[in-house]
N, CA and C atoms as an extended XYZ file, in Angstrom:
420
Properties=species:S:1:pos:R:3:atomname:S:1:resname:S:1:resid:I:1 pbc="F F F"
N       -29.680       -7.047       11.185 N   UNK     1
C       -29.040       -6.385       10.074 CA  UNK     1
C       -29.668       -6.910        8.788 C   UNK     1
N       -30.243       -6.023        8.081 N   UNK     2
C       -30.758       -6.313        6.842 CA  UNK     2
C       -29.859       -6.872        5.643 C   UNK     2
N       -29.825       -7.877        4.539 N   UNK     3
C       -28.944       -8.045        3.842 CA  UNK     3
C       -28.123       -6.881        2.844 C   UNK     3
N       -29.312       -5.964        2.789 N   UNK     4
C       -28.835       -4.671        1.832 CA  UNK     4
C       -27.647       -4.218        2.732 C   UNK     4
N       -27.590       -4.151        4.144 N   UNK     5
C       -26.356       -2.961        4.593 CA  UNK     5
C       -25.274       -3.853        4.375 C   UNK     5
N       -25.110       -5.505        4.220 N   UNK     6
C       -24.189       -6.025        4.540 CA  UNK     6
C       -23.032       -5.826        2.411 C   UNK     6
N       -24.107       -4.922        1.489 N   UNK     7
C       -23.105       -4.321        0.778 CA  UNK     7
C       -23.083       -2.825        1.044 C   UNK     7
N       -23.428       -2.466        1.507 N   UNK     8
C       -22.874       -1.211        1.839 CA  UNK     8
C       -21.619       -0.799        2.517 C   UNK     8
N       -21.311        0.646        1.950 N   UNK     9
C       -19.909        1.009        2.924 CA  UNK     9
C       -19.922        0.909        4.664 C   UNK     9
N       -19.306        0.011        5.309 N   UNK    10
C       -19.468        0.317        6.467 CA  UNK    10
C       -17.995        0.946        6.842 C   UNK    10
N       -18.785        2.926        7.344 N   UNK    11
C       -17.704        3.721        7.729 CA  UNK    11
C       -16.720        2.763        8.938 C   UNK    11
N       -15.747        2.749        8.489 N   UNK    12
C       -14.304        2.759        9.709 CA  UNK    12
C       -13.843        3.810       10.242 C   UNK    12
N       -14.160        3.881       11.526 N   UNK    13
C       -13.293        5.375       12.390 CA  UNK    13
C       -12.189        5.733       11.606 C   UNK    13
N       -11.334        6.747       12.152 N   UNK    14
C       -10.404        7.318       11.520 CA  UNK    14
C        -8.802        6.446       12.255 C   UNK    14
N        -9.328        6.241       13.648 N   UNK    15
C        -7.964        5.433       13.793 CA  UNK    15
C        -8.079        4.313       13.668 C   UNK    15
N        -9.352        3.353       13.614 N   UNK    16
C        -9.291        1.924       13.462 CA  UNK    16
C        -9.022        2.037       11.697 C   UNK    16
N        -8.982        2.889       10.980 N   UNK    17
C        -8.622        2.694        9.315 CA  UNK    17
C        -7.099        2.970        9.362 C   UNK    17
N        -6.664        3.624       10.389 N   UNK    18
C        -4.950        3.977       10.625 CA  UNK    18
C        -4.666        3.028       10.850 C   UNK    18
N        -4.923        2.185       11.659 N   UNK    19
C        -4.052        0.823       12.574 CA  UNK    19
C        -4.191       -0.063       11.280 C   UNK    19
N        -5.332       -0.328       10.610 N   UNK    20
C        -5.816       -1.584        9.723 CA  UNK    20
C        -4.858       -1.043        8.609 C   UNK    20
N        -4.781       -0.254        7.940 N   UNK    21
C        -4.468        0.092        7.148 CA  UNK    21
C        -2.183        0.048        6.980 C   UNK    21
N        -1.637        0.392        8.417 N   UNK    22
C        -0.776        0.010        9.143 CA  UNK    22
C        -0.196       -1.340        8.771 C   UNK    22
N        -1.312       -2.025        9.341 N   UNK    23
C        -0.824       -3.823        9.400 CA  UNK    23
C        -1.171       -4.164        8.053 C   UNK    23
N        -2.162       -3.581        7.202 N   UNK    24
C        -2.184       -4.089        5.740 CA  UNK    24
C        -1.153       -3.863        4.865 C   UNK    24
N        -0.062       -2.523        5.678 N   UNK    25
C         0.581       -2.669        4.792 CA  UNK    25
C         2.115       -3.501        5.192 C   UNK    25
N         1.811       -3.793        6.361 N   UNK    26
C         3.154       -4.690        6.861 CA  UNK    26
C         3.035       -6.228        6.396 C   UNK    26
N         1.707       -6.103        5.852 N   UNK    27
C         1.329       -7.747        5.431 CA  UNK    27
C         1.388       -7.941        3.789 C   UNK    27
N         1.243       -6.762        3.003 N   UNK    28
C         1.668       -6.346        2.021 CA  UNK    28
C         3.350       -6.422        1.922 C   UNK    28
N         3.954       -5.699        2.257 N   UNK    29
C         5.294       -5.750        2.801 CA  UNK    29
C         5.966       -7.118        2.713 C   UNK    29
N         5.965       -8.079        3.571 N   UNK    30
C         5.676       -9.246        3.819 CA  UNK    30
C         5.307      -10.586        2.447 C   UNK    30
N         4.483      -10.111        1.840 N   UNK    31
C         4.112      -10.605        0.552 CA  UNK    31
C         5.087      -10.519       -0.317 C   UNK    31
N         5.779       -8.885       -0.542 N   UNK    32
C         6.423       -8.556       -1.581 CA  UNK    32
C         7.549       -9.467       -1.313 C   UNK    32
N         8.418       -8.944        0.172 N   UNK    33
C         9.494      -10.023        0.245 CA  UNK    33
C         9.841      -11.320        0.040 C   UNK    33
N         8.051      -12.315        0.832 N   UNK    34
C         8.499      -13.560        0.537 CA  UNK    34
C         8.380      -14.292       -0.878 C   UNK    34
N         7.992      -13.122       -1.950 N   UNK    35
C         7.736      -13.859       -3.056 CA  UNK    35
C         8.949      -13.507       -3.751 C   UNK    35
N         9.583      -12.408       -3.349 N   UNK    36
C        10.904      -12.158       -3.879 CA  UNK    36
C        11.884      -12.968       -3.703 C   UNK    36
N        12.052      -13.224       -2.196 N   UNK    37
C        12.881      -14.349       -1.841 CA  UNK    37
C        12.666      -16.032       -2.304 C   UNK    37
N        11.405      -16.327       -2.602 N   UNK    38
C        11.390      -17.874       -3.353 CA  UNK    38
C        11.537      -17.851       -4.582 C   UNK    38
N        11.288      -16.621       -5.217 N   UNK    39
C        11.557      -16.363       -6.327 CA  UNK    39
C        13.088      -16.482       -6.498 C   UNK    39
N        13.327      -15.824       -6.374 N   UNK    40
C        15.384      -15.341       -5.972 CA  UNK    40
C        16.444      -16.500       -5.852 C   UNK    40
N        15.614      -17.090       -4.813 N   UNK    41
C        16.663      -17.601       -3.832 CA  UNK    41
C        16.417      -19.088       -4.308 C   UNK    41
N        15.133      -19.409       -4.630 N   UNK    42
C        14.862      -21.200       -4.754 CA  UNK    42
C        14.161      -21.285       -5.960 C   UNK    42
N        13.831      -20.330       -7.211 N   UNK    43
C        13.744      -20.533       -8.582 CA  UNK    43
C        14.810      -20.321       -9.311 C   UNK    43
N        15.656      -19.059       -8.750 N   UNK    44
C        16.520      -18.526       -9.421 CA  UNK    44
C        16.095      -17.401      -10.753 C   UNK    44
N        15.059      -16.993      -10.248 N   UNK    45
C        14.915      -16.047      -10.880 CA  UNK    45
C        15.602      -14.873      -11.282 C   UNK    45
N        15.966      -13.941      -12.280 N   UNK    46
C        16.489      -13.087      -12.202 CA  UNK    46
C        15.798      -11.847      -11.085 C   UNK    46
N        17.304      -11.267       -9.972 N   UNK    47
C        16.922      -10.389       -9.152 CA  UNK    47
C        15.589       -9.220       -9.328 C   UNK    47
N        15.860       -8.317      -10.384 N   UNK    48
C        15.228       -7.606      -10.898 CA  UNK    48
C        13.634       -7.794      -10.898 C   UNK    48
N        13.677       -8.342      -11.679 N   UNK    49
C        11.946       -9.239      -12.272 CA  UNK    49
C        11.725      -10.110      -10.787 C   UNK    49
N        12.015      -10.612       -9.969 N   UNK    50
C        11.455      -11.227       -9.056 CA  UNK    50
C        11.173       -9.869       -7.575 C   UNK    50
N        11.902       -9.198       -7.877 N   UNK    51
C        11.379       -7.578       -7.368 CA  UNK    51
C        10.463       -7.314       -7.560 C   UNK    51
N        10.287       -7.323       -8.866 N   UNK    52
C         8.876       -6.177       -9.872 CA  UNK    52
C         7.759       -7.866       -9.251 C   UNK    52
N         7.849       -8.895       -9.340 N   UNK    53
C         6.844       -9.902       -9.147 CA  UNK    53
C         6.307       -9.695       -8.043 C   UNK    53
N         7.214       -9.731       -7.020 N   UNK    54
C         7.122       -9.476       -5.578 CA  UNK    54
C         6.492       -8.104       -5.071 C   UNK    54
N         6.884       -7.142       -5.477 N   UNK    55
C         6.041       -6.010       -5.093 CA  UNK    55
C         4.640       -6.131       -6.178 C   UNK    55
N         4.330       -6.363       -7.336 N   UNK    56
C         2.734       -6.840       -7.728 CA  UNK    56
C         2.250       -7.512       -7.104 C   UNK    56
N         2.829       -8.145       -6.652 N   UNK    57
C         1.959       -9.574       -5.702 CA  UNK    57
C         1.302       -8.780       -3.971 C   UNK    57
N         2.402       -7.733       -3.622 N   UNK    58
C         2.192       -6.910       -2.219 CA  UNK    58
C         0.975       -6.148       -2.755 C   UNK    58
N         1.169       -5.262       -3.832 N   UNK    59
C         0.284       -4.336       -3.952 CA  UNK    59
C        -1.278       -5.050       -4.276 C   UNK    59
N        -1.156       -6.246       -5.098 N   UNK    60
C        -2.452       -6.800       -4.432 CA  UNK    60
C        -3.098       -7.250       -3.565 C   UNK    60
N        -2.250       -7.652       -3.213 N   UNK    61
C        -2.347       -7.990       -1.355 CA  UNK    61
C        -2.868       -6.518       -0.876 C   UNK    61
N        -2.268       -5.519       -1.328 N   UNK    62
C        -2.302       -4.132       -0.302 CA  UNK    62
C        -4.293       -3.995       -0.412 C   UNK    62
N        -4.070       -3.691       -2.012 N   UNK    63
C        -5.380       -2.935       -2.598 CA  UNK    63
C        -6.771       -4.306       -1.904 C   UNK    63
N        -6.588       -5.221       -1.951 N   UNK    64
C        -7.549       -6.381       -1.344 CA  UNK    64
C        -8.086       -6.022       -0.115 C   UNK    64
N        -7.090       -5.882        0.783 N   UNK    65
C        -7.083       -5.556        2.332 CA  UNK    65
C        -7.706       -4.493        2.376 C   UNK    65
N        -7.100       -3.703        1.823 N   UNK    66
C        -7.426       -1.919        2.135 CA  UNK    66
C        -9.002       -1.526        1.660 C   UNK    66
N        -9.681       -2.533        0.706 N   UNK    67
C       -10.639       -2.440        0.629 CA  UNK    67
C       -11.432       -2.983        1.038 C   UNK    67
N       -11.755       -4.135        1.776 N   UNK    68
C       -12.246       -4.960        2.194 CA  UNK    68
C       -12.333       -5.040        3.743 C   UNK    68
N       -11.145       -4.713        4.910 N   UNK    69
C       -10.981       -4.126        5.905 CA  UNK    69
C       -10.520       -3.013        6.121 C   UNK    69
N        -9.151       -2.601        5.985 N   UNK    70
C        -9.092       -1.359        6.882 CA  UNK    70
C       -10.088       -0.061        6.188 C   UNK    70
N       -10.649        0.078        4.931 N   UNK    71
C       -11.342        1.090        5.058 CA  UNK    71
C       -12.973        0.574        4.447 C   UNK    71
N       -12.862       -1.104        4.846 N   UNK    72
C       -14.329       -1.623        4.470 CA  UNK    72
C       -15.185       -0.540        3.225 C   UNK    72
N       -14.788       -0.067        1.644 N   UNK    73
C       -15.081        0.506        1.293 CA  UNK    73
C       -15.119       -0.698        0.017 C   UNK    73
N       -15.971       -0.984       -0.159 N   UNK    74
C       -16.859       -2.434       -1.250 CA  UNK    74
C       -18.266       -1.396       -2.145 C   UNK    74
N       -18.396       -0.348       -2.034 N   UNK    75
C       -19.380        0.511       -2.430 CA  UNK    75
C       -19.568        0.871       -3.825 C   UNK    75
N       -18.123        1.194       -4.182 N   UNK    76
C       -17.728        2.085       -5.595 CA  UNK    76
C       -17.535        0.737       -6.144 C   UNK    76
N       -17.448        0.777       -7.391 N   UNK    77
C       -16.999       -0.136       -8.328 CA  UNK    77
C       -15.287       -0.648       -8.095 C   UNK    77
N       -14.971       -1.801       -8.051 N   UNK    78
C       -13.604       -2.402       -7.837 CA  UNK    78
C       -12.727       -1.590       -9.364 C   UNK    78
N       -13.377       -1.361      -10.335 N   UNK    79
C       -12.503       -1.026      -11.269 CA  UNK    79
C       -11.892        0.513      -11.378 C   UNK    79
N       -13.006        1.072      -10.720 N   UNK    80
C       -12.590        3.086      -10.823 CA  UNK    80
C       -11.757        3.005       -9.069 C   UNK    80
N       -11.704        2.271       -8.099 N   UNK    81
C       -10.653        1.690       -7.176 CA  UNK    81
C        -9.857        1.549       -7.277 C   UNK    81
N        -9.142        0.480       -8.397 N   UNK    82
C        -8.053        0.085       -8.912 CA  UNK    82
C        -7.528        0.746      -10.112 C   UNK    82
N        -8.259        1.750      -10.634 N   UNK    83
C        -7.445        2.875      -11.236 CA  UNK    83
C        -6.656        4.110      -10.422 C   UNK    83
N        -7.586        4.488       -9.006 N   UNK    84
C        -7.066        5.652       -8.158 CA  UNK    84
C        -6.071        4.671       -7.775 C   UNK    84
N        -6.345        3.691       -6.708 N   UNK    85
C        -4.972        2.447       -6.477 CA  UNK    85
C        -3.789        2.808       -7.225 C   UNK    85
N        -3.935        2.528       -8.670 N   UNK    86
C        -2.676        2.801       -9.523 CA  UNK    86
C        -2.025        3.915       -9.319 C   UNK    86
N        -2.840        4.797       -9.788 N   UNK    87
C        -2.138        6.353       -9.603 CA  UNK    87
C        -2.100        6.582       -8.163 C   UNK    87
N        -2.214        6.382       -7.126 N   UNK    88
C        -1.580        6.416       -5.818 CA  UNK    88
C        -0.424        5.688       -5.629 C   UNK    88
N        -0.659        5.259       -6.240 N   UNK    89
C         0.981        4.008       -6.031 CA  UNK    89
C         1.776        4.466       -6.538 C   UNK    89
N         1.489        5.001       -8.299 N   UNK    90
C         2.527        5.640       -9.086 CA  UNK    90
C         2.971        6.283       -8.126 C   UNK    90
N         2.468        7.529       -7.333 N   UNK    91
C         2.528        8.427       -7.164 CA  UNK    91
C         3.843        8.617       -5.824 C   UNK    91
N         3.115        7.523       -5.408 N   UNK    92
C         3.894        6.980       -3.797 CA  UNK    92
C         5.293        6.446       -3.958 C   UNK    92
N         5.460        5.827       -5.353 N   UNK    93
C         6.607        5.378       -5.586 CA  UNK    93
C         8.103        5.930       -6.249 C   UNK    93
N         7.004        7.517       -7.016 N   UNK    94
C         8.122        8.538       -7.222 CA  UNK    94
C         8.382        9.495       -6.269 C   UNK    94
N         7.507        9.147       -5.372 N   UNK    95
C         8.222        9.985       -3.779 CA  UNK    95
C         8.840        9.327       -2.687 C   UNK    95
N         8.609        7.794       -2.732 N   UNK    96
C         9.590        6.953       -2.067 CA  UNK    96
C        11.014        7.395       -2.591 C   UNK    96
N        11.133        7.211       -4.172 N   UNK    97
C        12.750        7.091       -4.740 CA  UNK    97
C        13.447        8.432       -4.338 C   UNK    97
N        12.306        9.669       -4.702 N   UNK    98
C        13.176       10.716       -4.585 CA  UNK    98
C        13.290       11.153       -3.163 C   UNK    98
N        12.682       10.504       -2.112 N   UNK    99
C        12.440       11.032       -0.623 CA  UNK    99
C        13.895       10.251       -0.079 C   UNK    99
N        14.283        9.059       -0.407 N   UNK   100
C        15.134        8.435       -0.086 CA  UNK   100
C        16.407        8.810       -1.108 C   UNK   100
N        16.688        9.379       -2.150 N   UNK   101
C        17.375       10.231       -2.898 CA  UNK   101
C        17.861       11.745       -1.668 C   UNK   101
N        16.798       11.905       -1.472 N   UNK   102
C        16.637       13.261       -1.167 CA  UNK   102
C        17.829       13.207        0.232 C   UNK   102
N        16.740       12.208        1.149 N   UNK   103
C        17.205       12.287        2.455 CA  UNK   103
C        18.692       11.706        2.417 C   UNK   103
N        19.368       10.832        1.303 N   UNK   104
C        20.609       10.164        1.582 CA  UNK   104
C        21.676       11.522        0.639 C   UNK   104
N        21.370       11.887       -0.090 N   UNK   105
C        22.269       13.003       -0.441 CA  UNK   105
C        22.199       13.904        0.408 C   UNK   105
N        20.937       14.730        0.921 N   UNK   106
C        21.380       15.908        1.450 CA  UNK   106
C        21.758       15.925        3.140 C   UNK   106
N        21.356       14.664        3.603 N   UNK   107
C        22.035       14.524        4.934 CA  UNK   107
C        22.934       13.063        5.611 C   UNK   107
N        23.202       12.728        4.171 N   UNK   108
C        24.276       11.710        4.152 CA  UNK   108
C        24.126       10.990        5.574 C   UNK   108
N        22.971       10.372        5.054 N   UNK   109
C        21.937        9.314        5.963 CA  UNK   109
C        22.069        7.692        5.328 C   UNK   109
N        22.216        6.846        5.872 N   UNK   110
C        22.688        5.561        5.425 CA  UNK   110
C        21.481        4.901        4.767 C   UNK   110
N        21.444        4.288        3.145 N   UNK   111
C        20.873        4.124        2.320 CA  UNK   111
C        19.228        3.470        2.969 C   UNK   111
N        19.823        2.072        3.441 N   UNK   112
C        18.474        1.310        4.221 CA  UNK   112
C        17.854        2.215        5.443 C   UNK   112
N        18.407        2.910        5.847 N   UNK   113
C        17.776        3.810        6.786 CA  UNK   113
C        17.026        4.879        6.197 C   UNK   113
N        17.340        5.342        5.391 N   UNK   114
C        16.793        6.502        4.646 CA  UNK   114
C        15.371        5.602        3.985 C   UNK   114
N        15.438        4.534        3.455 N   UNK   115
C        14.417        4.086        2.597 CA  UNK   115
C        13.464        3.948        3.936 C   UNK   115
N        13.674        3.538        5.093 N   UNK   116
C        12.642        3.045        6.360 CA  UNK   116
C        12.276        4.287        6.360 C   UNK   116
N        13.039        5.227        6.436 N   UNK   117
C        12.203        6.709        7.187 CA  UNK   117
C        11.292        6.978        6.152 C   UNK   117
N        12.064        7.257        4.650 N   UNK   118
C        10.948        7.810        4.298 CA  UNK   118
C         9.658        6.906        4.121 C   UNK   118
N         9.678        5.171        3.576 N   UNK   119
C         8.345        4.821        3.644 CA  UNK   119
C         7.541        4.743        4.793 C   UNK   119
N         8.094        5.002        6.033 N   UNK   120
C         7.039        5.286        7.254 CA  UNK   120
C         6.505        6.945        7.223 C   UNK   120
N         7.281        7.669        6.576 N   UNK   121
C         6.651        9.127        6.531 CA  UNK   121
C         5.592        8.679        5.447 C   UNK   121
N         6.126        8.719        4.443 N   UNK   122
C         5.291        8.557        3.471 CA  UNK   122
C         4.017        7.104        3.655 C   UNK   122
N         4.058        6.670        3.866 N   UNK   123
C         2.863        5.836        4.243 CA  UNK   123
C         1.988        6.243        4.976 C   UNK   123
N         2.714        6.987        6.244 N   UNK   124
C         1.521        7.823        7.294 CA  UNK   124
C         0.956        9.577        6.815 C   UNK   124
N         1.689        9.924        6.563 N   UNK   125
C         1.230       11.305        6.055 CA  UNK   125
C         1.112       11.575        4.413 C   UNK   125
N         0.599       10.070        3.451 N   UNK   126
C         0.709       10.603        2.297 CA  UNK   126
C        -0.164        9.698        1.883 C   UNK   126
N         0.507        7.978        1.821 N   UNK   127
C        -0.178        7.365        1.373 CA  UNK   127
C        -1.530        6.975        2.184 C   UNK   127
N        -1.851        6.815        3.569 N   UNK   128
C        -2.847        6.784        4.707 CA  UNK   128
C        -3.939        8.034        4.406 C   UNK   128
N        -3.260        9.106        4.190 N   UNK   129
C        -4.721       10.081        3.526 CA  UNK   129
C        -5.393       10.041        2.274 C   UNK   129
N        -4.554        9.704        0.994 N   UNK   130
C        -5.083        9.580       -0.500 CA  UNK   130
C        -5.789        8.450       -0.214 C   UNK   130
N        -5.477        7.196        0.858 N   UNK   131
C        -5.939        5.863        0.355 CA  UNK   131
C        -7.663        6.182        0.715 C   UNK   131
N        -7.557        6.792        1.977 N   UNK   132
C        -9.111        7.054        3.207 CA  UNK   132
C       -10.039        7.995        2.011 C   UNK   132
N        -9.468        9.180        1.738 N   UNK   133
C       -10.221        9.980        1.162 CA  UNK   133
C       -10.242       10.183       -0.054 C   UNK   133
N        -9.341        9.529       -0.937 N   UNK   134
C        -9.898        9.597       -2.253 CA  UNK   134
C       -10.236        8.230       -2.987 C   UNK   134
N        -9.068        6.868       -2.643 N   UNK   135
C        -9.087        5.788       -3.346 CA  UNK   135
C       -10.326        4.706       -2.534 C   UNK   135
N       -10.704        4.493       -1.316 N   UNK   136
C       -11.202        3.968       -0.568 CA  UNK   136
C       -12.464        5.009       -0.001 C   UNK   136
N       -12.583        6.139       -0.544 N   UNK   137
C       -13.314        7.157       -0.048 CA  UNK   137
C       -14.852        6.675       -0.022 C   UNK   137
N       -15.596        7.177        1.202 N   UNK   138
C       -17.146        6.380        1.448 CA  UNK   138
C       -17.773        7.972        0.422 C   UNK   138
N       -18.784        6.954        0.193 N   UNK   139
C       -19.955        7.252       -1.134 CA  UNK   139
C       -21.160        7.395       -0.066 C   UNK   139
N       -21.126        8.563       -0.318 N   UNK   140
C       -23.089        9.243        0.403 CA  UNK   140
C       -23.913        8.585       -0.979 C   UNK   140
């Protein structure tokens, strides 16, 4: 292997970027909570703000991973990345609130349940395609 390919995009199948992409975000996930909870629980941080800390801290965790393994996409510039990143997230996060809005009013579905369904819909059929093909997308 020549040193040039080792910056290049190396394509990831379509289901090994599903699975990676999966566990990046359960490890993301994971991040947000435990920084929420030391935050919370053993600084005493206010609830709120150790939320908003805790999920910045996941989503870098997310955007790291997601570029680096599950869609090995190091090609494009890290900065026009972490602008689509943003606006995918925005994007993901006003359809989390209203998907879990949606699903607990109109079928009077129990709050924490409603939030699981929809971020597993929405992660697999929303956020898993914008991330592959537009934010992480391979460069001919």
């Amino acid at each position: 292997m020549s040193s040039d390919s080792t910056h290049k995009d190396q394509n990831v199948s379509f289901i090994t970027s599903l699975w990676r992409s999966q566990a990046t975000a359960i490890v993301a996930t994971a991040t947000d909570f435990s920084v929420y909870f030391i935050l919370f629980h053993f600084i005493s941080i206010y609830y709120v703000t150790a939320s908003g800390i805790g999920a910045f801290c996941g989503a870098i965790v997310s955007f790291f991973l997601s570029r680096n393994w599950a869609f090995k996409s190091t090609d494009d510039l890290m900065r026009h990345q972490m602008i689509r990143y943003a606006c995918a997230s925005g994007f993901s996060l006003f359809l989390n609130i209203y998907g879990i809005y949606f699903i607990v009013e109109t079928f009077d579905v129990e709050e924490t349940a409603a939030k699981i369904l929809t971020s597993i819909l929405i992660g697999l059929f929303i956020n898993f395609p914008i991330f592959r093909y537009w934010v992480f997308r391979d460069r001919e």
